[in-house]
C-alpha positions as CSV (number, residue, x, y, z in Angstrom):
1,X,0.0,0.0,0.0
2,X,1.6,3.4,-1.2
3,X,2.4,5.4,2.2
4,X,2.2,8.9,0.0
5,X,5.3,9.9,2.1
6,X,5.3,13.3,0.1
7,X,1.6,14.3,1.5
8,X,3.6,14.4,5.3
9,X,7.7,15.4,3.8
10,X,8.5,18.0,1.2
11,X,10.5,15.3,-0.3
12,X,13.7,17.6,-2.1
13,X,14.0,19.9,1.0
14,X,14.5,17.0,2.9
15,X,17.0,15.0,0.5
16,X,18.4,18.2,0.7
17,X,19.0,19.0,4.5
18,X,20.0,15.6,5.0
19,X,22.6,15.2,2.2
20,X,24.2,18.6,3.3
21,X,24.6,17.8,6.8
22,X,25.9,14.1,6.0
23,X,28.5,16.0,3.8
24,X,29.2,18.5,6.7
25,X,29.3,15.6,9.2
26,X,30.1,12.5,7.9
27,X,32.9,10.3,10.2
28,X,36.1,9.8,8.8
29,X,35.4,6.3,8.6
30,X,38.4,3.4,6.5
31,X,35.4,2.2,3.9
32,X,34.5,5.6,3.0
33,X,37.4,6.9,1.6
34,X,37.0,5.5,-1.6
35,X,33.3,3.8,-3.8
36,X,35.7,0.1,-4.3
37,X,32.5,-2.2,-3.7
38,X,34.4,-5.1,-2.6
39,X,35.6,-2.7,0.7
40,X,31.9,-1.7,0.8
41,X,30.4,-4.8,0.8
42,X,33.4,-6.4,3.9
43,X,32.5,-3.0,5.5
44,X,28.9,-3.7,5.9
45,X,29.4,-7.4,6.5
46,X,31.1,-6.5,9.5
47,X,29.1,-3.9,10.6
48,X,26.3,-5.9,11.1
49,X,25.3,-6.3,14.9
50,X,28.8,-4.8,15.6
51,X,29.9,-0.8,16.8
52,X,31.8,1.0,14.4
53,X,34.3,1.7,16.9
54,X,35.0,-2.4,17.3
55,X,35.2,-2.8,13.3
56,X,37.6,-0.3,12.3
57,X,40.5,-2.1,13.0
58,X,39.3,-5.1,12.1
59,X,38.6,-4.1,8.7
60,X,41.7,-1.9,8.5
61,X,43.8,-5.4,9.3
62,X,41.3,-7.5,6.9
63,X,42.1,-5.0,4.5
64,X,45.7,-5.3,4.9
65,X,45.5,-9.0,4.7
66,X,42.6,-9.6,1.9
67,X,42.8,-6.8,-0.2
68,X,41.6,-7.9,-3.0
69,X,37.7,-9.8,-3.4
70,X,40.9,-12.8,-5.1
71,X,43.1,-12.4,-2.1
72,X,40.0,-13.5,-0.2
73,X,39.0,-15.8,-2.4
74,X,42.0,-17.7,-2.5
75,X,42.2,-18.2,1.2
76,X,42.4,-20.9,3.9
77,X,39.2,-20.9,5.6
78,X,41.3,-21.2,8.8
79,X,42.9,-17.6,8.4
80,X,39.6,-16.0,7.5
81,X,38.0,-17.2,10.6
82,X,41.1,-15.8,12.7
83,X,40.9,-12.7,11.3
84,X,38.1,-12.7,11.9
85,X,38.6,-13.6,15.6
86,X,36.6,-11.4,18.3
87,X,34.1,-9.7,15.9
88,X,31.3,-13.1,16.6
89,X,28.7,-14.2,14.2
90,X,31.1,-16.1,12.3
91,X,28.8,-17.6,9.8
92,X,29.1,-13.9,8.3
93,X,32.9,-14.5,7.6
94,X,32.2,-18.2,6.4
95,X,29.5,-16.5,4.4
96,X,31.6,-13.8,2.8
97,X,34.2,-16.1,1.7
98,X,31.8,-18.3,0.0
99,X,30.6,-15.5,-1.9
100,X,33.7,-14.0,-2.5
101,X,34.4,-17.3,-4.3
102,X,31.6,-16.8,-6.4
103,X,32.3,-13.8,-7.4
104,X,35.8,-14.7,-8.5
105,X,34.2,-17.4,-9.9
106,X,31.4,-16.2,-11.8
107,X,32.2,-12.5,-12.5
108,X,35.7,-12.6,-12.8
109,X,36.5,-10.9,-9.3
110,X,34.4,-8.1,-10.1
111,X,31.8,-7.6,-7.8
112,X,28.4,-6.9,-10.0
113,X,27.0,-4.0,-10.4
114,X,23.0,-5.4,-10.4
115,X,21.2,-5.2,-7.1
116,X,19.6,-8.7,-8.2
117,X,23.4,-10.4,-8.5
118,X,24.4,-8.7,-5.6
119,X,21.8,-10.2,-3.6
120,X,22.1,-13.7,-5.1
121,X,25.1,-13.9,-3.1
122,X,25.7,-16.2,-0.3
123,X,25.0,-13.9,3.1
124,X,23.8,-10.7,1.5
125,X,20.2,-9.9,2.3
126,X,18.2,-6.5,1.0
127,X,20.5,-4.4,3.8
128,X,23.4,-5.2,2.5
129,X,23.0,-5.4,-1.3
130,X,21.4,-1.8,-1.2
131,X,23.9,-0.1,0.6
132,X,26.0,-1.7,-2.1
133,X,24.7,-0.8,-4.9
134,X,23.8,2.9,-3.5
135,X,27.2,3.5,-2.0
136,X,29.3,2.1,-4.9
137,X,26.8,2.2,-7.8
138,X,25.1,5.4,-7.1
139,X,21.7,3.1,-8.0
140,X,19.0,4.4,-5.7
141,X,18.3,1.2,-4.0
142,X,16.8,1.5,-0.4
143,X,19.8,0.2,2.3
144,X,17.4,-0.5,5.4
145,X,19.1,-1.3,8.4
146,X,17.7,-0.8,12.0
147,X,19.0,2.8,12.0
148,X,17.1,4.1,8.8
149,X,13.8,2.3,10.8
150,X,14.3,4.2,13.8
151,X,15.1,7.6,11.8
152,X,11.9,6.6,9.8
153,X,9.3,5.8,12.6
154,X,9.6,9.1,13.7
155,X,10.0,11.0,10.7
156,X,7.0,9.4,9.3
157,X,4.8,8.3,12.3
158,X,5.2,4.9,11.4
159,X,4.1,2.3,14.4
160,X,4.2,-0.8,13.0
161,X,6.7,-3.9,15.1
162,X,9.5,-3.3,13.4
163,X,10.7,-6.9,14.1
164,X,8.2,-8.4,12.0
165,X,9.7,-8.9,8.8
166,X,7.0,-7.7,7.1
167,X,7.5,-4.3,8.6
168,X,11.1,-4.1,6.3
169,X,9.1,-3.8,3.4
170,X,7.2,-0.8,4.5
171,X,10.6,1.2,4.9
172,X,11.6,0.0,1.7
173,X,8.9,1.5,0.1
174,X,9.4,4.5,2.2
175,X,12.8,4.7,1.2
176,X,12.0,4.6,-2.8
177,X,9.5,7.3,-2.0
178,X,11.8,9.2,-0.8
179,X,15.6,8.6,-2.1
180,X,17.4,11.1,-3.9
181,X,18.3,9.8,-7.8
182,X,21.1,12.1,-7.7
183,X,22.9,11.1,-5.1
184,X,21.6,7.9,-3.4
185,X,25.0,6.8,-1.9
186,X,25.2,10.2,0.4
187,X,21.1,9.7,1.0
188,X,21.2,6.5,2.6
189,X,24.2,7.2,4.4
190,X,23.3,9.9,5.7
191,X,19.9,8.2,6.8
192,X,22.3,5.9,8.7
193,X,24.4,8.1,10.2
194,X,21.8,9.9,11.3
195,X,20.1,7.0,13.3
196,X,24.1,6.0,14.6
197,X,24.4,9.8,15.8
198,X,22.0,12.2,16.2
199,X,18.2,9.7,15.8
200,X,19.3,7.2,18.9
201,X,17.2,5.0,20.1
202,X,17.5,6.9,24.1
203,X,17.2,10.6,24.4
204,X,17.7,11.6,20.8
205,X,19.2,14.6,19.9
206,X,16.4,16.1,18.1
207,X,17.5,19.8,18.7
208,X,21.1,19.1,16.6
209,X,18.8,17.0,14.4
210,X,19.4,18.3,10.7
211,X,15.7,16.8,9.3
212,X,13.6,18.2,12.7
213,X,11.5,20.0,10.8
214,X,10.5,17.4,8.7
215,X,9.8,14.7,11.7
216,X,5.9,14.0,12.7
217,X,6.9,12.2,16.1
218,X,9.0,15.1,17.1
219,X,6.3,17.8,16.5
220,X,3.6,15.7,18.3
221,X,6.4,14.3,21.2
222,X,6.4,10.8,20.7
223,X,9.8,10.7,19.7
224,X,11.0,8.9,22.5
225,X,7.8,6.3,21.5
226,X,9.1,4.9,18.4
227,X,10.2,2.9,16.9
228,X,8.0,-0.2,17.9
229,X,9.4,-2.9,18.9
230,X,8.2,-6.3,20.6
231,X,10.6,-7.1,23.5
232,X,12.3,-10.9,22.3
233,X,11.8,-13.0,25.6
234,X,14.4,-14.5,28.4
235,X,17.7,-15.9,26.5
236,X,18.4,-20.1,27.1
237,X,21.0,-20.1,30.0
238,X,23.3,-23.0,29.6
239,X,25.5,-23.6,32.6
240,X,29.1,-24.9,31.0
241,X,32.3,-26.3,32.3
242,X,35.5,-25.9,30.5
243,X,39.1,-28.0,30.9
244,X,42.3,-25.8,30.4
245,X,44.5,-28.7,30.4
246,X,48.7,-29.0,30.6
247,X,50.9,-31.9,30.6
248,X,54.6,-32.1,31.8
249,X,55.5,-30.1,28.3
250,X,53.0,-27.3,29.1
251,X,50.9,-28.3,26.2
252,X,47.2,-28.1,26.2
253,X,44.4,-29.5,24.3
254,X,42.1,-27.8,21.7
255,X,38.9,-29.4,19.8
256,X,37.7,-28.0,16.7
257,X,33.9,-27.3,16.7
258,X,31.3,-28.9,14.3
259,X,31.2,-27.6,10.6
260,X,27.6,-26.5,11.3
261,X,25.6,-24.7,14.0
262,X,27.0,-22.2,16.4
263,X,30.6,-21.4,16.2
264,X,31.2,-23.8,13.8
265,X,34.7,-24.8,12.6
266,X,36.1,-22.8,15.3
267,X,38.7,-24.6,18.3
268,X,38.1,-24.4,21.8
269,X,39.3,-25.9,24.8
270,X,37.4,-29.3,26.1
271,X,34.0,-28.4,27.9
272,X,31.0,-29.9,28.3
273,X,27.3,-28.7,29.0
274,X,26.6,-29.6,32.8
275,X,24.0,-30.6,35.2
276,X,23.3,-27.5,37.1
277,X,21.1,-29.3,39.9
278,X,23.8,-31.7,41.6
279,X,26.4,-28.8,41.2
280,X,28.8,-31.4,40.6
281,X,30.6,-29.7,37.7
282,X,34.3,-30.9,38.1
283,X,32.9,-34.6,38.5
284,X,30.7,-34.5,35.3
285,X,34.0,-32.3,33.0
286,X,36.3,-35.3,34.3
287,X,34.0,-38.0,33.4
288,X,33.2,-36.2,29.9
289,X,36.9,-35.9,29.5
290,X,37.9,-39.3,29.8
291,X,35.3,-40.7,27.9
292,X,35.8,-38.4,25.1
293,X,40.2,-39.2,25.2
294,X,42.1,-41.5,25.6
295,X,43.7,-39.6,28.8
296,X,44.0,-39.5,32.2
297,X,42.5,-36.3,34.1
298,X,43.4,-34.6,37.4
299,X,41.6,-31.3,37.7
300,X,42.6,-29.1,40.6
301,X,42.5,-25.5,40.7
302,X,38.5,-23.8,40.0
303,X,39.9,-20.5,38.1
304,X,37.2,-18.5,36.9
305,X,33.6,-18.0,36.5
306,X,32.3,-15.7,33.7
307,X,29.2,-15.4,31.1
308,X,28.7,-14.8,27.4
309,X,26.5,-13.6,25.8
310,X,24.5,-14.5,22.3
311,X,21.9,-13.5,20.9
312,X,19.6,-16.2,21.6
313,X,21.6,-18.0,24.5
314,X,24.2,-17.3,27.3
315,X,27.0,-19.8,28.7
316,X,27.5,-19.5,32.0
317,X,31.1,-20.5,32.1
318,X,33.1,-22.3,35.0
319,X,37.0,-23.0,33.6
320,X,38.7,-25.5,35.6
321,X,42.4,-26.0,35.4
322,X,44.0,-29.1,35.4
323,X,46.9,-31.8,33.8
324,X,46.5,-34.7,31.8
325,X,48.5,-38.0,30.5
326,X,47.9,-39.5,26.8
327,X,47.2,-43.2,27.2
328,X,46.8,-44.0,23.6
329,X,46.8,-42.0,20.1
330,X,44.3,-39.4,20.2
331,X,41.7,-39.2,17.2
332,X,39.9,-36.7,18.5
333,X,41.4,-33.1,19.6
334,X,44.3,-31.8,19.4
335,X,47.4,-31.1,21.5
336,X,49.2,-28.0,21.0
337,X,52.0,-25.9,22.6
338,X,51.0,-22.5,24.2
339,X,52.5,-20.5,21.8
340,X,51.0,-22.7,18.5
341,X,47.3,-21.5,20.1
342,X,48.0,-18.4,18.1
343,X,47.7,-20.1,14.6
344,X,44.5,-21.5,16.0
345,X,40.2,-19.2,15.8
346,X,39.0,-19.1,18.8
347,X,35.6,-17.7,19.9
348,X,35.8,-15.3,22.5
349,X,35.1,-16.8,25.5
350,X,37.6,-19.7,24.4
351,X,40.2,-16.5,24.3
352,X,39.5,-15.5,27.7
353,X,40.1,-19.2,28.9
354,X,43.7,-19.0,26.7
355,X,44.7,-15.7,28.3
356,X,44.5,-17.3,31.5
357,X,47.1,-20.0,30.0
358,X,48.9,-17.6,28.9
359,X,49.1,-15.7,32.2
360,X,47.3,-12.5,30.7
């Protein structure tokens, strides 16, 4: 249904205001400094659920190391995922370098220029393959991301969940209702930067706000009311215990995660899900252990407690340190020195368990 957005905005006064302050205002962010879509397109990847602040080196050191969509292409799954290591969700680095592959494969390296193509690609959705095509194309796609809602909402008056997917599609339509043709990339960034800066979604700054006098929710004071959005409920809680293990040598011993599901393909130290009732959680990580490997476990020392944090779940982590004996040849796992733990992605609560091997 057409949301006649120009019967509530004076559509070129506001393309106007907003461009000019996003030109004014803009960050000096790494990805910005020049339209190559490949950068664009890793930018955005990482962006996702992330700060800025936390992805600017990340990218600046990605960059260093795959510069090219071939360099990243031709890599060992292995490195992607540690250089990737600490930025989470790694099924978006997985994800990229599959469809970097593809684009190597299928265009020649050359990322294309349709929004159809670029969204054919394995991991980019709508989001990403607008701000794509906008930012490196100049192609006035809509780039809707949870920012350009927010600054929407209230510009428009708009009070539909916004975490119904359905709800997407609105603000798409708002955005093609409203996007400048000559300048789309500067349009929906400055939509974006907007929401990151000035449209936040607690005590917005609405008197540095460039586009006030175009917002409906600031000049009836239900700024503060939008967007809406139903509260996802309680998050699993599941109670782990996790082995950081040395022998005579100092070595330890790593796993490698499944190729699917959460985390997956990445190493971590030896841990096992655990009975919270009988509270017996050095008991049940020893028995796990030695059923798992061939070994012989003594666990001693009860070094830390800590949680983290998904999306959908949270570990509540007890690390236990401990030493172990090989009885027979492993299969499974891997034994490692301290220092080879470097070559090795881990997620980050399987870092905070090898700083604590590492003395850190």
């Amino acid at each position: 249904m057409p949301l006649h957005t120009e019967q509530r905005v004076d559509i070129e006064t506001f393309q106007s205001d907003l461009i000019s302050w996003f030109e004014r205002e803009k960050r000096d962010l790494p990805w910005r400094k020049e339209r190559d879509p490949y950068k664009i397109w890793v930018s955005e990847i990482m962006l996702q659920q992330t700060r800025v602040d936390t992805v600017i080196p990340y990218f600046e050191r990605f960059m260093e190391q795959f510069p090219t969509v071939s360099a990243l292409a031709e890599a060992e799954e292995e490195k992607v995922l540690k250089a990737w290591e600490g930025l989470g969700y790694y099924s978006r680095a997985r994800n990229l370098h599959a469809a970097v592959k593809e684009v190597k494969e299928k265009y020649e390296g050359i990322v294309p220029d349709r929004p159809k193509e670029i969204q054919s690609l394995k991991g980019v959705g709508p989001y990403t393959a607008g701000a794509i095509a906008s930012i490196a194309f100049s192609l006035p796609e809509p780039a809707v991301d949870g920012n350009v809602m927010r600054v929407l909402s209230r510009i428009l008056l708009i009070d539909d969940d916004i975490a119904k997917p359905q709800t997407r599609k609105k603000f798409e339509e708002a955005v093609r209702q409203l996007i400048s043709e000559k300048n789309p990339s500067y349009f929906n960034q400055g939509l974006m930067e907007l929401g990151a800066t000035i449209c936040t979604p607690k005590n917005p700054s609405c008197m540095l706000c460039p586009v006030q006098r175009h917002c409906a929710a600031f000049d009836e004071g239900l700024q503060t009311e939008l967007p809406v959005k139903k509260k996802k409920g309680k998050n699993k809680i599941v109670p782990m215990a996790v082995a950081l293990l040395q022998n005579e040598k100092g070595e330890t011993i790593i796993e490698k995660r499944p190729e699917t599901g959460l985390l997956a393909n990445l190493w971590q130290f030896p841990n096992v899900e655990v009975n919270e009732a009988n509270g017996k959680h050095k008991e049940q990580l020893k028995t796990y252990l030695e059923e798992k490997y061939p070994i012989h476990v003594e666990l001693n020392e009860h070094l830390l407690d800590f949680r983290h944090i998904f999306s959908h779940l949270t570990w509540e982590i007890a690390v236990y340190h401990g030493s172990f004996t090989v009885k027979e040849q492993m299969d499974a796992g891997k034994v490692v020195q301290l220092q080879e733990l470097e070559a090795y992605p881990l997620p980050v609560p399987h870092q905070k368990v090898a700083a604590l091997l590492k003395g850190e």
